[in-house]
C-alpha positions as CSV (number, residue, x, y, z in Angstrom):
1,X,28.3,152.3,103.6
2,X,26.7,152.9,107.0
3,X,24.4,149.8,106.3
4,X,27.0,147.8,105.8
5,X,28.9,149.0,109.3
6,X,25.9,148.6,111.3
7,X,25.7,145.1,109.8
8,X,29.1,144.2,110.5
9,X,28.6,145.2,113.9
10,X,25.8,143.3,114.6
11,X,27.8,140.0,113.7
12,X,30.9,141.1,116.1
13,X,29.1,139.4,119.3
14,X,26.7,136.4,117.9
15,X,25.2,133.3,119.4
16,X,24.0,130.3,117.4
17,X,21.5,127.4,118.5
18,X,20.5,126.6,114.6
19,X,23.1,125.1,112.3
20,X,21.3,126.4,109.5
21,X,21.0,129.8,110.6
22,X,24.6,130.1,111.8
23,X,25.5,128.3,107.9
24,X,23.9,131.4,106.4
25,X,25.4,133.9,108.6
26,X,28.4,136.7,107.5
27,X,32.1,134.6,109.0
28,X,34.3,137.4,108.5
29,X,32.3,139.9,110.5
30,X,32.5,137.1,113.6
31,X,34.6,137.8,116.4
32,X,33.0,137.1,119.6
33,X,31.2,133.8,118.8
34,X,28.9,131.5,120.9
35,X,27.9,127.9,118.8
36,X,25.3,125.6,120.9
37,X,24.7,123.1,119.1
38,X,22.8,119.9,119.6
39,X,22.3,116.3,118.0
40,X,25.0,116.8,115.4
41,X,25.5,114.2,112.5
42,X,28.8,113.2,111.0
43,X,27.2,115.9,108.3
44,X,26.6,118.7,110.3
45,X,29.7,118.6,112.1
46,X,31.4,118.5,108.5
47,X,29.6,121.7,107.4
48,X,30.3,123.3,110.6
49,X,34.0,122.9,110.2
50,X,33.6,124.3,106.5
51,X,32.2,127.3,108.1
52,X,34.5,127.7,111.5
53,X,37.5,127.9,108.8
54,X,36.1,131.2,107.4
55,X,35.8,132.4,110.8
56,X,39.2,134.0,110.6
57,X,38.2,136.9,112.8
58,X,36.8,135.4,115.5
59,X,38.6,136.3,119.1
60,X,36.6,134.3,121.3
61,X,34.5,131.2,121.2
62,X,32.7,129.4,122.9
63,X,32.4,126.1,121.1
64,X,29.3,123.6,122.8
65,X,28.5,120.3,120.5
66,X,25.9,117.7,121.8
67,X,26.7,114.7,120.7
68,X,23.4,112.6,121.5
69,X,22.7,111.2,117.7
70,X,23.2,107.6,117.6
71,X,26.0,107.9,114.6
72,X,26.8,104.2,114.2
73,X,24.9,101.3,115.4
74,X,28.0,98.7,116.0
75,X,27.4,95.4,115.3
76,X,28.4,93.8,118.7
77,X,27.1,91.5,120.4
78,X,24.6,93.1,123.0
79,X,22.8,91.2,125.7
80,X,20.2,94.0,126.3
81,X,17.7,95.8,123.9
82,X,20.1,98.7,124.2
83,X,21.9,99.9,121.1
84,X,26.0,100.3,121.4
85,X,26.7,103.8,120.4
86,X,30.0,104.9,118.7
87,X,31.5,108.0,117.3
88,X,33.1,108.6,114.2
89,X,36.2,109.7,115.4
90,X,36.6,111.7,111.8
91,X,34.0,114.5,113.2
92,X,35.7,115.9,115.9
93,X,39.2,116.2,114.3
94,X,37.4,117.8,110.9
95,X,36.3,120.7,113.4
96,X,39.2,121.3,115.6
97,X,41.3,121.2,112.2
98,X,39.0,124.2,110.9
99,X,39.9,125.9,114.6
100,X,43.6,126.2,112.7
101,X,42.4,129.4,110.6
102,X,40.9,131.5,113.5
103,X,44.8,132.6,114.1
104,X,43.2,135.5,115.8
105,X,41.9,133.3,118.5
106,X,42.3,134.9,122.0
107,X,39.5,132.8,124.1
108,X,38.3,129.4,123.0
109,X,36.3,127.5,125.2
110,X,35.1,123.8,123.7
111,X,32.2,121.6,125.3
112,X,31.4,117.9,124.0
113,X,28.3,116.7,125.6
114,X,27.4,112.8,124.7
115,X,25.7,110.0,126.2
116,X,28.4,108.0,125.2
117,X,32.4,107.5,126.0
118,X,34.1,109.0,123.0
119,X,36.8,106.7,121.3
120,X,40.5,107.3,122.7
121,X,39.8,110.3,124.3
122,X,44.0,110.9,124.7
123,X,44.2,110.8,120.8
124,X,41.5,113.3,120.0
125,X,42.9,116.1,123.1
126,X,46.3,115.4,121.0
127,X,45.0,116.6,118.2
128,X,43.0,119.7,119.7
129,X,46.3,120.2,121.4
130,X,48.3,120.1,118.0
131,X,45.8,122.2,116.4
132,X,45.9,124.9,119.2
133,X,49.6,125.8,118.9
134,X,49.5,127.9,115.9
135,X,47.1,130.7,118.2
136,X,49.7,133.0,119.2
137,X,47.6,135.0,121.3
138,X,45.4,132.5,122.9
139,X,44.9,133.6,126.6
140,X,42.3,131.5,127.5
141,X,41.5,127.9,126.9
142,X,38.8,125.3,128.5
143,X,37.8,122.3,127.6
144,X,35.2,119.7,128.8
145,X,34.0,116.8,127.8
146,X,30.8,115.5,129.5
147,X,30.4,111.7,129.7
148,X,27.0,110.0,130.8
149,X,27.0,106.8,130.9
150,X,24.0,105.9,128.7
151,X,23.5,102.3,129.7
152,X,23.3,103.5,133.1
153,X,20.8,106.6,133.1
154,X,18.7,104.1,131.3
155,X,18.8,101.0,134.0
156,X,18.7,103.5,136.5
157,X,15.4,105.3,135.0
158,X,14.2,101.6,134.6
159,X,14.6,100.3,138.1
160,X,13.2,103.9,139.7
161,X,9.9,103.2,137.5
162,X,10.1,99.6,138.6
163,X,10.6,99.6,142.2
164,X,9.2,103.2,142.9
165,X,5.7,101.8,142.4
């Protein structure tokens, strides 16, 4: 029995930077929670969501997803040899949907990272807003999303090596 309290213990206050490793990890023994996570896939962001639902513990989190991946190459017509980058918009409401069963929530803090402008931006904070009213004792809420504009890190890292010379 005292194994089993130590490792519940250890599990109260855990950060994840490996999907994998935070897939295998105990949910119920979560409650103070920090997920970086990089690169994620329409795949990985459906397994995370799988897992944040057992979470039902969890009292604070702190929620960063990097969404660098080219997830869709769109088919539009593109003047430069730069590919057009979209997300599927499916992704981020399958986690903030799985955010629903962490009723014990009293900190959440969510950070998107992406090169690229996510897709109605009002719709998806409507639905993280829809999703956050059933935390009754939510206390403290951020959220971020961090834009850069891919087309222009790239001209501007193109000219600097250009005209630098």
């Amino acid at each position: 029995m005292g194994l089993y309290l130590t490792k519940y213990l250890d599990t109260q206050n855990e950060q994840y930077n490996s999907l994998e490793k935070f897939l295998k990890s105990n949910y119920s023994g979560h409650q103070k929670l920090k997920l970086e996570f990089e690169d994620q896939s329409d795949k990985d962001a459906s397994n995370l969501s799988k897992a944040l639902s057992q979470c039902i513990n969890i009292v604070e989190l702190d929620l960063l997803i990097g969404l660098r991946e080219l997830i869709e190459e769109t088919g539009v017509l593109n003047f430069s040899s730069l590919p057009v980058y979209k997300i599927n918009k499916g992704s981020f409401n399958k986690i903030v949907q799985a955010l629903q069963n962490c009723k014990k929530m009293q900190t959440l803090r969510i950070k998107i990272e992406s090169i690229f402008e996510l897709d109605n931006p009002e719709e998806k904070m409507t639905v993280l807003g829809n999703s956050i009213r059933v935390f009754k004792n939510l206390q403290n809420l951020s959220i971020l999303h961090e834009y850069q504009a891919y087309y222009d890190w790239k001209l501007s890292s193109y000219f600097s090596d250009k005209y630098d010379k």
